[in-house]
DRENDRENDO-531921 format. One record per residue (C-alpha): residue number from 1; residue in one letter; x negated, y, z negated. Coordinates in Angstrom, 1 decimal. Example, Ala and Ser with C-alpha at 12.3 -4.5 7.8 and 13.67 -1.06 7.14 Angstrom:
// DRENDRENDO-531921
1 | A | -12.3 | -4.5 | -7.8
2 | S | -13.7 | -1.1 | -7.1
// end
This chain:
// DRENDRENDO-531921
1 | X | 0.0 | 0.0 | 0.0
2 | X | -3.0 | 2.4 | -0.6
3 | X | -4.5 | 1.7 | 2.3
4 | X | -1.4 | 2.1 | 4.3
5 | X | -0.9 | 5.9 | 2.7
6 | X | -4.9 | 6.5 | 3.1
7 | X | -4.5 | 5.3 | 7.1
8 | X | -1.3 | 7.4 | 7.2
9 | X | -2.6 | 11.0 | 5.5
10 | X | -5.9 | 11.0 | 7.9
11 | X | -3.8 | 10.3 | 11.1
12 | X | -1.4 | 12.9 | 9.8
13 | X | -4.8 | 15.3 | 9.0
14 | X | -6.6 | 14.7 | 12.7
15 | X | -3.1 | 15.7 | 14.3
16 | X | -2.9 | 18.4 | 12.3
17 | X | -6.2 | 20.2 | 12.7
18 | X | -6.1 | 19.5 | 16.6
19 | X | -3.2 | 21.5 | 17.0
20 | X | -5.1 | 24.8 | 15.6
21 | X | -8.3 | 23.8 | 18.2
22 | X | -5.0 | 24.4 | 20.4
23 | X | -3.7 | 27.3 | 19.6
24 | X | -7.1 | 28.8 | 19.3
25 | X | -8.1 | 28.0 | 23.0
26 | X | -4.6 | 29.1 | 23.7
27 | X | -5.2 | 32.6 | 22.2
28 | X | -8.5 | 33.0 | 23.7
29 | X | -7.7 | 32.4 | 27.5
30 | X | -4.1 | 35.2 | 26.9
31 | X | -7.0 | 38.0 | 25.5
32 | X | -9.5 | 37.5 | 28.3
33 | X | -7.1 | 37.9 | 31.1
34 | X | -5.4 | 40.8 | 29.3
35 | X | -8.9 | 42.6 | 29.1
36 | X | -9.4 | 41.8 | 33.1
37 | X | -6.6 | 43.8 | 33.9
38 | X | -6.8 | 46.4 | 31.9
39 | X | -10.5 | 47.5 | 33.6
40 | X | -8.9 | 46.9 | 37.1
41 | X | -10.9 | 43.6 | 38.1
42 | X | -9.4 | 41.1 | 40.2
43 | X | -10.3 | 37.8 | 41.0
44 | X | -13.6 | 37.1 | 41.4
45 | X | -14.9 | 40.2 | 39.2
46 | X | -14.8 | 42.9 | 41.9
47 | X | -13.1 | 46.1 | 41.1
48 | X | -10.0 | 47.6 | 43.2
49 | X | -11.5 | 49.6 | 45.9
50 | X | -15.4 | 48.4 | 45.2
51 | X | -17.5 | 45.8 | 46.9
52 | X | -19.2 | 45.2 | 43.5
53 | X | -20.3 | 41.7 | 42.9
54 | X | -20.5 | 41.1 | 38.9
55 | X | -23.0 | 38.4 | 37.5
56 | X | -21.9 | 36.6 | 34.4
57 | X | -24.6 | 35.5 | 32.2
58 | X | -24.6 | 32.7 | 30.1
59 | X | -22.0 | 32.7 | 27.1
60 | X | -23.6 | 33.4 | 23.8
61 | X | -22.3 | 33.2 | 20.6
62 | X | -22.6 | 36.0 | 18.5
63 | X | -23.1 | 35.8 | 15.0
64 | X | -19.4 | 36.2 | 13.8
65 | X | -19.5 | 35.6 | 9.8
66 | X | -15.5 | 35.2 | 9.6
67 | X | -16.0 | 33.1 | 12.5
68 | X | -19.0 | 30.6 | 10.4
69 | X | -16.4 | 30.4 | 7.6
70 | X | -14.0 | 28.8 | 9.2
71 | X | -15.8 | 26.5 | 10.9
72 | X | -17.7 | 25.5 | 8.2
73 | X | -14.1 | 25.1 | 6.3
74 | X | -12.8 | 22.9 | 8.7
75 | X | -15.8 | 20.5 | 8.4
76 | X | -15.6 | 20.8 | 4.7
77 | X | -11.6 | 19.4 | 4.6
78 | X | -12.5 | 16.7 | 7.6
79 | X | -15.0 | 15.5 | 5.2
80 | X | -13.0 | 15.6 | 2.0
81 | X | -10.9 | 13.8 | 3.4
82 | X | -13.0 | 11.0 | 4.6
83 | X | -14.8 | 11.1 | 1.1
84 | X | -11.1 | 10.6 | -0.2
85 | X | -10.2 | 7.5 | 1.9
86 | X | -13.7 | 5.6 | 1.5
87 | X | -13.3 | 6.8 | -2.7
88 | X | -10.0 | 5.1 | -2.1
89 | X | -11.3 | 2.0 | -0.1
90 | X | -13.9 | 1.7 | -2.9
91 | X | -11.2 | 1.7 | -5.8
92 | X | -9.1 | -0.9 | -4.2
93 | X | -12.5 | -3.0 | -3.9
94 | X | -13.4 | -2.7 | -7.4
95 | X | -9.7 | -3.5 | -8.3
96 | X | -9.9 | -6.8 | -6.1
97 | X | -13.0 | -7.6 | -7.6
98 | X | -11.4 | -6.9 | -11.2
99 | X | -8.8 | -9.4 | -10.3
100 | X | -11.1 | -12.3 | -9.0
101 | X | -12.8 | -11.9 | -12.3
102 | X | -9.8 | -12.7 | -14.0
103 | X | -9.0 | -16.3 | -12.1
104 | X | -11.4 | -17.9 | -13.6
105 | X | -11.6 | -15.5 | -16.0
106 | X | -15.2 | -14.2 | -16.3
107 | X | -16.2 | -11.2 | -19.3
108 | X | -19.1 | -9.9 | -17.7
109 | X | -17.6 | -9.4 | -14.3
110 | X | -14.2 | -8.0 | -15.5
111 | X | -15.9 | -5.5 | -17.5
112 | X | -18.7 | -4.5 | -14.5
113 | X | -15.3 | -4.3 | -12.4
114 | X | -13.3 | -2.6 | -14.6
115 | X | -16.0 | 0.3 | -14.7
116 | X | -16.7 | 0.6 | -11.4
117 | X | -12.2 | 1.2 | -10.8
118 | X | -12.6 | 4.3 | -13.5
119 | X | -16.0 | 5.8 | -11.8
120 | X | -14.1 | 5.6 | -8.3
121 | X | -11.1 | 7.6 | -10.7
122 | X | -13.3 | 9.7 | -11.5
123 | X | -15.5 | 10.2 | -8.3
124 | X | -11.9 | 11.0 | -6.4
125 | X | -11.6 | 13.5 | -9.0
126 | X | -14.3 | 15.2 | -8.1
127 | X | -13.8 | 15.2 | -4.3
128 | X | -10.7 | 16.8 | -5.0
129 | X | -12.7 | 19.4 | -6.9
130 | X | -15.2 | 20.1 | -3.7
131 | X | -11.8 | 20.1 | -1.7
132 | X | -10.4 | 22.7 | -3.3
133 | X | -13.2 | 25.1 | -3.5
134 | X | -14.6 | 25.7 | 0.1
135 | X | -17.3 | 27.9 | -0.8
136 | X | -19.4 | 24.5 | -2.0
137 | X | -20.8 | 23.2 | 1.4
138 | X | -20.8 | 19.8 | 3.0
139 | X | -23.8 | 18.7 | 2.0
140 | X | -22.4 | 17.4 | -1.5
141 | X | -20.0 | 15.9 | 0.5
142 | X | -21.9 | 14.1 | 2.8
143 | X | -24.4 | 12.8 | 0.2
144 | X | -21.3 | 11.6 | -1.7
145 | X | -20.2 | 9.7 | 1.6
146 | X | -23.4 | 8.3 | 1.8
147 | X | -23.2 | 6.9 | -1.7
148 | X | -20.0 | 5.5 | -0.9
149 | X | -20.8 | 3.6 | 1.9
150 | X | -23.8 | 2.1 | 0.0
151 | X | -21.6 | 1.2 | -2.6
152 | X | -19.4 | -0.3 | -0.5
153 | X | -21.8 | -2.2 | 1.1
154 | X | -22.9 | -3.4 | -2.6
155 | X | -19.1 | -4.4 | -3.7
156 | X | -19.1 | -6.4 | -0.4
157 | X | -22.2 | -8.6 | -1.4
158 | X | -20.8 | -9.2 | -4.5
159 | X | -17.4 | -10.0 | -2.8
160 | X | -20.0 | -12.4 | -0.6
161 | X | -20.8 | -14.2 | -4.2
162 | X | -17.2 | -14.8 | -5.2
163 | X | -16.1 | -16.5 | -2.5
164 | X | -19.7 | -18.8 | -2.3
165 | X | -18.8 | -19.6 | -5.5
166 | X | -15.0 | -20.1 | -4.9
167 | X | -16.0 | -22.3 | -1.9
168 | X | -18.0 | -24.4 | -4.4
169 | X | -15.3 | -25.0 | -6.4
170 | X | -13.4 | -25.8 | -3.5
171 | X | -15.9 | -28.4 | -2.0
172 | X | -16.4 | -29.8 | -5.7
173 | X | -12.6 | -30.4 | -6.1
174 | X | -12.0 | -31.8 | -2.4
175 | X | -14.9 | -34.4 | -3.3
176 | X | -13.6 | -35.1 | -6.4
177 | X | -10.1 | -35.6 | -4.4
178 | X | -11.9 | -38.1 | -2.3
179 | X | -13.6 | -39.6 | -5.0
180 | X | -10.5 | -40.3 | -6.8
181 | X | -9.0 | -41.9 | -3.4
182 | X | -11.5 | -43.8 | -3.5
183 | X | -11.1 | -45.5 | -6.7
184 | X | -7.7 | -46.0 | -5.9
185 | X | -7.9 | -47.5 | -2.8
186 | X | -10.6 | -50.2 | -4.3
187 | X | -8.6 | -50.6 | -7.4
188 | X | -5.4 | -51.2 | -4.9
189 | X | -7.6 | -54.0 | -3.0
190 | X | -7.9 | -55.4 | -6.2
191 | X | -4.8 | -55.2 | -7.8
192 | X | -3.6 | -57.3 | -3.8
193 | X | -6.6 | -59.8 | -4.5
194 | X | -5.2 | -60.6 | -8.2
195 | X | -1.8 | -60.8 | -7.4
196 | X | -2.7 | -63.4 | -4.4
197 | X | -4.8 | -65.8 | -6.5
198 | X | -1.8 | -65.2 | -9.2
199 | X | 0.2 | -66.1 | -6.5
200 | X | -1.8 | -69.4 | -5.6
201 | X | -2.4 | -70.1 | -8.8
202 | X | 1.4 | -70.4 | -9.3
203 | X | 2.3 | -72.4 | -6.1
204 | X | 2.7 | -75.6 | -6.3
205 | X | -0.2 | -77.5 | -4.7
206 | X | 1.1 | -79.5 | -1.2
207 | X | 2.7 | -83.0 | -1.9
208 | X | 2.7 | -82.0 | -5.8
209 | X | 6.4 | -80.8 | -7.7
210 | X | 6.7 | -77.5 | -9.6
211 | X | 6.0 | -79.2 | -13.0
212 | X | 2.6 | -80.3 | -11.9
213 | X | 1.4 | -76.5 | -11.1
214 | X | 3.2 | -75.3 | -14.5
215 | X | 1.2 | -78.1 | -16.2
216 | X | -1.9 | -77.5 | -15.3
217 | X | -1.3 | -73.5 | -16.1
218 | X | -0.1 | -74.7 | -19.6
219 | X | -3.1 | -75.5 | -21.9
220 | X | -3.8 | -75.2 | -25.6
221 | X | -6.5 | -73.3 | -25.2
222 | X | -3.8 | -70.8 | -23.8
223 | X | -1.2 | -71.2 | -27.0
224 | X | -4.5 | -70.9 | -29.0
225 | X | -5.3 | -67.4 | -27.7
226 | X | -2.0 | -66.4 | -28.0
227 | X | -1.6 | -68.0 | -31.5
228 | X | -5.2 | -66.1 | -32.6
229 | X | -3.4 | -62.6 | -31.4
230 | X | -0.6 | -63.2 | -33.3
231 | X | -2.2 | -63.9 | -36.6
232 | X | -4.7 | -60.8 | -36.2
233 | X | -1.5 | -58.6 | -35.7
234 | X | 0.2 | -60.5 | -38.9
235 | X | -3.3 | -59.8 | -40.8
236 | X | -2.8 | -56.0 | -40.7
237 | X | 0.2 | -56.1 | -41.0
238 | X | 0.0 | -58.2 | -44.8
239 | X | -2.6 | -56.0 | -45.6
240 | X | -0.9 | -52.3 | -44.8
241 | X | 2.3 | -53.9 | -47.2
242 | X | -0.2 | -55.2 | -50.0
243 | X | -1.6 | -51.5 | -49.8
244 | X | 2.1 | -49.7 | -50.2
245 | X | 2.5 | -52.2 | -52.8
246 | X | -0.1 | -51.0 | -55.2
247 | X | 0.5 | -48.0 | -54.7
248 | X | 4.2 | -48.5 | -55.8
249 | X | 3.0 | -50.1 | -59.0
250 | X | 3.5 | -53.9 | -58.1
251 | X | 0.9 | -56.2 | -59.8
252 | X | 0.0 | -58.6 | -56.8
253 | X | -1.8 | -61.2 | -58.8
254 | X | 1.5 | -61.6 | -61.0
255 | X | 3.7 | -62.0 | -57.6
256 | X | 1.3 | -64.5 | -56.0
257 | X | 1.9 | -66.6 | -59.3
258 | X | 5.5 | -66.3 | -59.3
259 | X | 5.5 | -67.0 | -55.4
260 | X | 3.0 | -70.5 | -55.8
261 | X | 2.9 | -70.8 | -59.5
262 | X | 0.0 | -73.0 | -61.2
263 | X | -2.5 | -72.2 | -58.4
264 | X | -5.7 | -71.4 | -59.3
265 | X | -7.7 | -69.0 | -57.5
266 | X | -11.4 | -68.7 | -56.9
267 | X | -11.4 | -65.5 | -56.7
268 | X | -9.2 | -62.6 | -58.1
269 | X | -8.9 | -60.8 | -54.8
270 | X | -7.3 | -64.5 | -53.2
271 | X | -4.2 | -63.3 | -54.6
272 | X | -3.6 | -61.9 | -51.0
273 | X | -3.4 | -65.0 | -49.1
274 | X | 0.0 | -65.8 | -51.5
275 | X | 1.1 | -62.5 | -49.5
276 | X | 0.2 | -63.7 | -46.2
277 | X | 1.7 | -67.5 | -46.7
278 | X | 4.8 | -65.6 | -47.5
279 | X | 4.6 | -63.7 | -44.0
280 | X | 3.8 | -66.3 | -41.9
281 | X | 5.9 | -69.0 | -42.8
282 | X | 9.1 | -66.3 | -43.2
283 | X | 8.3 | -65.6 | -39.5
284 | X | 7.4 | -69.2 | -38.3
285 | X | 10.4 | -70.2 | -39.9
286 | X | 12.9 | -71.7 | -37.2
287 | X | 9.9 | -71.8 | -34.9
288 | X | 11.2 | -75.2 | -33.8
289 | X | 14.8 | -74.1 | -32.4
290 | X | 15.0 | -72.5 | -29.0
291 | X | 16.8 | -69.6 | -30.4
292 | X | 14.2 | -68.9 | -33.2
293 | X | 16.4 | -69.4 | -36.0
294 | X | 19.5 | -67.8 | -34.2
295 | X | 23.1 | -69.3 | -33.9
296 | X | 23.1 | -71.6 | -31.0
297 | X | 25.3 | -74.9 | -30.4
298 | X | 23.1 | -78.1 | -30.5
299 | X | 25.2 | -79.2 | -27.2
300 | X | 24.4 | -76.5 | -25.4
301 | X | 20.7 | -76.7 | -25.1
302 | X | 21.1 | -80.4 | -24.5
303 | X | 22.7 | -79.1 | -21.6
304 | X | 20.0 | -76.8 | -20.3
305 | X | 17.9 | -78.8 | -17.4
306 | X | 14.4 | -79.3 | -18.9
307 | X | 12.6 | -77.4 | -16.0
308 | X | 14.9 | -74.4 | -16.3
309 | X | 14.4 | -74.0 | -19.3
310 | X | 10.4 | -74.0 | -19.3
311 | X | 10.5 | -71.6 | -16.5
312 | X | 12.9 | -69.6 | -18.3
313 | X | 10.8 | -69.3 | -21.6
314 | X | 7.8 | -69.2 | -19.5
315 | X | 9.2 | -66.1 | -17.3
316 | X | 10.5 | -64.1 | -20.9
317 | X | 6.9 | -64.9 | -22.0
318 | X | 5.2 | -62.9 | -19.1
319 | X | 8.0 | -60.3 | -18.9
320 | X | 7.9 | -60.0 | -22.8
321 | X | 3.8 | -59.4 | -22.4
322 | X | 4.0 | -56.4 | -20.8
323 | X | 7.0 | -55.1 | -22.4
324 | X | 6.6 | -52.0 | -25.3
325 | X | 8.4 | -53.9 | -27.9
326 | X | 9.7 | -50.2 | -29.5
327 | X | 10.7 | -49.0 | -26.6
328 | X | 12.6 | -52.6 | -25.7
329 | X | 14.5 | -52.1 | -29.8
330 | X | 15.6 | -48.3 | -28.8
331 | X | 16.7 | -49.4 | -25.1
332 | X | 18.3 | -52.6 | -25.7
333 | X | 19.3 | -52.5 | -29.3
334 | X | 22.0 | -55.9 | -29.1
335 | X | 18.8 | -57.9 | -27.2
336 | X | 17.6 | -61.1 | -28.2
337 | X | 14.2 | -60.0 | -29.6
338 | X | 16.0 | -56.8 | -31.3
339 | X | 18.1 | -59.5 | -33.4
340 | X | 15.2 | -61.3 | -34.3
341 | X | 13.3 | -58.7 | -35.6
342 | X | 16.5 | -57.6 | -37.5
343 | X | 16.9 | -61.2 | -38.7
344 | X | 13.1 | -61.3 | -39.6
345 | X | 12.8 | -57.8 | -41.4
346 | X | 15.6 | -58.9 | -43.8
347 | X | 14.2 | -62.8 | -44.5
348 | X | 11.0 | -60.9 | -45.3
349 | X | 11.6 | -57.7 | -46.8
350 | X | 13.6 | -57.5 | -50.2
351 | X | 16.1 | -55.7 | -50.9
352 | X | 14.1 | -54.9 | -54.0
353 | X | 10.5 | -54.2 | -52.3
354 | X | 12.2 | -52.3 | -49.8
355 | X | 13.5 | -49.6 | -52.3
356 | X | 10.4 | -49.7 | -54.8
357 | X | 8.7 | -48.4 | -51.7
358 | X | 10.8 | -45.1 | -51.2
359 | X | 10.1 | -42.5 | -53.1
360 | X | 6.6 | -41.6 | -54.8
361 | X | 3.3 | -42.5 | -56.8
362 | X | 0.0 | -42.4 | -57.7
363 | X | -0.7 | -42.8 | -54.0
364 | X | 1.5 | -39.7 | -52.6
365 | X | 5.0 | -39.9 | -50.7
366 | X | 5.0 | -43.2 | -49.0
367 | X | 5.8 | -44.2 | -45.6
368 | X | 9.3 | -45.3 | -45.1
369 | X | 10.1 | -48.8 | -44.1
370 | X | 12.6 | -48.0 | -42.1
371 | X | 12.4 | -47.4 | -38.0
372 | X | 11.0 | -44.8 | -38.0
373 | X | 8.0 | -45.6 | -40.6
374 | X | 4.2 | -46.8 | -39.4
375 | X | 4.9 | -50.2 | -41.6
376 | X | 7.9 | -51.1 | -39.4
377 | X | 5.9 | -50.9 | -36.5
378 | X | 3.4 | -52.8 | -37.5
379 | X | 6.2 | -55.4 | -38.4
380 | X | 7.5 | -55.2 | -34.8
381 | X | 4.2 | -55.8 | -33.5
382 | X | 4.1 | -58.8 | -35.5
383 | X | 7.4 | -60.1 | -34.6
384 | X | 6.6 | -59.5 | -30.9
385 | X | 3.4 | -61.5 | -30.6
386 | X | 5.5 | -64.4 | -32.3
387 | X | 8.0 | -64.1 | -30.0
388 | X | 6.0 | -64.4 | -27.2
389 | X | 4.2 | -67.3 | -28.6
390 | X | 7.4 | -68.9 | -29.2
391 | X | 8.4 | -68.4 | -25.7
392 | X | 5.2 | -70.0 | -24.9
393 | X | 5.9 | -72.9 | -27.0
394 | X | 9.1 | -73.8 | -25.1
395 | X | 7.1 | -73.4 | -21.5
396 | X | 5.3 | -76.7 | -22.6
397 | X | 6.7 | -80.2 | -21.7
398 | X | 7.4 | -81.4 | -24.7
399 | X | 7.8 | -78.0 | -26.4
400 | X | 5.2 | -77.3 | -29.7
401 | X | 5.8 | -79.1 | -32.5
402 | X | 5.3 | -77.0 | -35.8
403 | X | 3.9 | -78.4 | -39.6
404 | X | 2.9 | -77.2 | -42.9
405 | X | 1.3 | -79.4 | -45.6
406 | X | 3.0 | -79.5 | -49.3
407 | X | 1.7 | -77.9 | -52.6
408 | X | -0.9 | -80.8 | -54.4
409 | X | -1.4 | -82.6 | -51.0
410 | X | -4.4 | -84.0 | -50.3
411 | X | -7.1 | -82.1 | -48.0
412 | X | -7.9 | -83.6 | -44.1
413 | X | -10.1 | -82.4 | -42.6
414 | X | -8.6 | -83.5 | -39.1
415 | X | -5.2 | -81.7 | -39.7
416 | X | -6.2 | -78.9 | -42.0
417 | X | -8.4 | -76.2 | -42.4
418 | X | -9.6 | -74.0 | -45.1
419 | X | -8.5 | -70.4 | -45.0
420 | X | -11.5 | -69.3 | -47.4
421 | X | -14.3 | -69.6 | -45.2
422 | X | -17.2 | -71.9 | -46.9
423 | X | -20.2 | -73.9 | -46.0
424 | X | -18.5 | -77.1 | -47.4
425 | X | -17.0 | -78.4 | -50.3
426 | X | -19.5 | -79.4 | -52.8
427 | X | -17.9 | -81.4 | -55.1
428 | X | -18.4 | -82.1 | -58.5
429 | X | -19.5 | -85.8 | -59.8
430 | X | -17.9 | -87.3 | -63.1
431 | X | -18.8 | -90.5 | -64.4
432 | X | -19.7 | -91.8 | -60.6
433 | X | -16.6 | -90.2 | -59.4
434 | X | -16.5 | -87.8 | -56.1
435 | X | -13.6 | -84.8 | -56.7
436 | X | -11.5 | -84.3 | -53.6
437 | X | -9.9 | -80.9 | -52.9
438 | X | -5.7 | -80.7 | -53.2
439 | X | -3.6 | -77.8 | -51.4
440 | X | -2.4 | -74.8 | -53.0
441 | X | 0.1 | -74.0 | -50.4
442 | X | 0.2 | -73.3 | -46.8
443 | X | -0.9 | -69.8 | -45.6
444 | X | -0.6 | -70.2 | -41.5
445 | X | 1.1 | -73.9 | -40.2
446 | X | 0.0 | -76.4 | -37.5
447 | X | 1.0 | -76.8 | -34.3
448 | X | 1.0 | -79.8 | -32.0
449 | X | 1.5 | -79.9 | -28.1
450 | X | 1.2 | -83.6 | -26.9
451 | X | -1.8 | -85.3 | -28.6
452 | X | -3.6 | -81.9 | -29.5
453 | X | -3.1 | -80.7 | -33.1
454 | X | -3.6 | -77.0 | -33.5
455 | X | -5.1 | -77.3 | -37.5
456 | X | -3.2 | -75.8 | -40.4
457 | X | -4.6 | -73.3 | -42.5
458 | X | -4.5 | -74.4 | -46.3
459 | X | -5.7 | -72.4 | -49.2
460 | X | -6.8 | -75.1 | -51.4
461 | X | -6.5 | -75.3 | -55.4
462 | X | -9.9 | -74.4 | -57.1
463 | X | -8.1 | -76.5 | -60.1
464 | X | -7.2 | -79.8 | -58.9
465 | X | -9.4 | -82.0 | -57.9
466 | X | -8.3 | -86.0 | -57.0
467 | X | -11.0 | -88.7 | -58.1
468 | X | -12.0 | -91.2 | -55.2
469 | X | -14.4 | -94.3 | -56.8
470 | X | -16.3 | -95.4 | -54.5
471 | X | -17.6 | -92.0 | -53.1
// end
């Protein structure tokens, strides 16, 4: 818009000082032919009458003061002006400038940018100053022009630098754009090769049934891995409720012996593996049925075709894998695994523990149990890596078995292991006898898929011992 006005007013200003050249010229020619006539010469310069023949010397300007003035006034405006418009070109300049600063946004260069706008304020002040007084000549004026254009010439190098540096950024982007393609398109390739050996690894083989391919897919080293993931989540889970517990005041050691009572402990701190018997076999419980523990009419799964259902329990198990087990409660509130973590959460959670652990302690405000507490999430967690085991369990032909061993039983080493990780039992020796070890209770159960047993994890009593002669 400033440059529009500044192209407009010096149009406007030529126009206007070439009509007075004009008028001038105009004026000039009327007096010289009045002057003619009034001595009586014709064309040609010869007198009425006279054969005189008149010789015009060269024109010469005579030293006319009033005449200098104007002139030298004219030249001054012409070149106020111009100093106006580049002043003007300069200021919008420096205001581009101050705005490229600004995107990014750069201190130094705003504030060089910002005082190079006022000084081209202030230095169209001052041409309007010259302008106004005509007596000043045009040498000021000139050497200001001059200034100006090298100033100019200075705001377009550094105008040169911003745009270098925007074309960097530019090129750095556009390769980061194609590096990030890329990546894409390699991780797309293998994203098609996975899914293809997925794909064959699911096929049946030629001249072999569907069974065959899901057999040899179903292992127990897979229901291992799965059962392994399950019990770390069910791990943090026992220990983030024996924490809220304390802190509400409960005396773990005196639960633990009302839960398994005559067990003797090695250590004080075992006292926890009472806690985390009673969370794994309240959630394995029911692990046999094919509705965990829900309502369902014996008849009815009869009915179910034995290869249905193990690609049914084996297609919930993949879908259930990659499912956000929160999100699936909020969405899908009446689902299957919603009302077995509802079933769960009140076979585990008391009544009684639940509302010790509102409220506050030595410990600060607790967490609530409810949905919307860290606690509950964890116990969803927990609830949806055995669920997804359990799916597993039913994709196998026949479907896991499940086990626990009894309070006082005797220790095997082939169907049991110890929870309390040891270099061995030692035994002690009386009178030439060898004492064996005897099971406190069950803290994590077997597991048996065919002729593989999956060992269950005993914590065994430090106070019974059985005495074997002979050994």
């Amino acid at each position: 818009m400033l440059q529009k006005f500044a192209l407009a007013f010096k149009t406007k200003t030529i126009e206007f000082f070439a009509e007075e050249e004009e008028d001038e010229d105009a004026d000039g020619g009327v007096s010289a032919a009045a002057a003619a006539a009034a001595v009586g010469v014709g064309e040609g310069g010869v007198l009425a009458g006279q054969r005189v023949v008149v010789l015009k010397p060269d024109t010469v300007q005579s030293p006319n003061p009033s005449g200098g003035v104007g002139v030298g006034v004219v030249v001054g405006e012409a070149a106020a002006v111009e100093a106006a418009l580049a002043t003007a070109s300069s200021f919008q300049a420096a205001y581009l400038h101050l705005q490229a600063a600004h995107a990014p946004f750069l201190p130094d260069a705003a504030a060089a940018a910002d005082a190079a706008a006022v000084s081209h304020l202030r230095r169209l002040s001052e041409v309007k100053r010259l302008a106004r007084d005509p007596g000043v000549g045009g040498g000021a004026l000139t050497a200001h022009l001059e200034a100006q254009v090298r100033e100019n010439q200075a705001l377009l190098r550094s105008f040169d630098a911003v745009v270098n540096r925007l074309q960097a950024a530019l090129d750095g982007k556009d390769a980061a754009a194609a590096s990030l393609r890329r990546d894409h398109a390699e991780l797309a390739d293998g994203n098609a090769r996975l899914g293809a050996r997925l794909d064959r690894a699911l096929a049946p083989p030629p001249g072999a049934g569907g069974d065959d391919a899901l057999g040899a897919m179903l292992s127990a080293g897979v229901f291992d891995s799965v059962l392994r993931d399950a019990l770390r989540v069910a791990h943090r889970f026992t220990r983030s409720l024996a924490d809220l517990l304390r802190c509400a005041g409960w005396d773990l050691a005196a639960a633990a012996a009302a839960v398994y009572p005559g067990v003797a402990y090695s250590r004080p701190g075992h006292c926890r593996y009472a806690l985390l018997s009673r969370v794994c076999l309240s959630m394995f419980d029911g692990f046999d049925s094919y509705q965990f523990g829900g309502s369902t009419d014996a008849t009815t799964l009869e009915g179910i075709d034995l290869a249905i259902r193990r690609n049914e329990s084996l297609q919930q198990f993949i879908e259930h894998s990659d499912a956000d087990p929160m999100e699936l409660i909020n969405s899908s509130p009446d689902c299957e695994f919603a009302q077995f973590c509802d079933r769960k959460y009140k076979q585990l959670i008391h009544p009684g523990i639940e509302s010790s652990l509102f409220g506050n302690s030595d410990c600060g405000k607790l967490p609530v149990l409810g949905a919307a507490g860290p606690l509950y999430e964890l116990f969803v967690a927990m609830a949806s890596s055995i669920w997804t085991l359990h799916r597993l369990a039913w994709a196998y032909d026949p479907a896991v078995g499940i086990f626990q061993i009894g309070q006082g039983a005797e220790y095997s080493v082939v169907y049991m292991e110890n929870i309390v990780r040891s270099k061995g039992f030692s035994g002690s020796k009386e009178l030439g006898k060898m004492m064996r070890p005897k099971v406190g209770f069950t803290v994590v159960p077997g597991f048996r898929l065919g002729g593989t047993v999956i060992q269950c994890r005993v914590y065994l009593d430090c106070g019974k011992r059985e005495g074997i002669i002979g050994e």
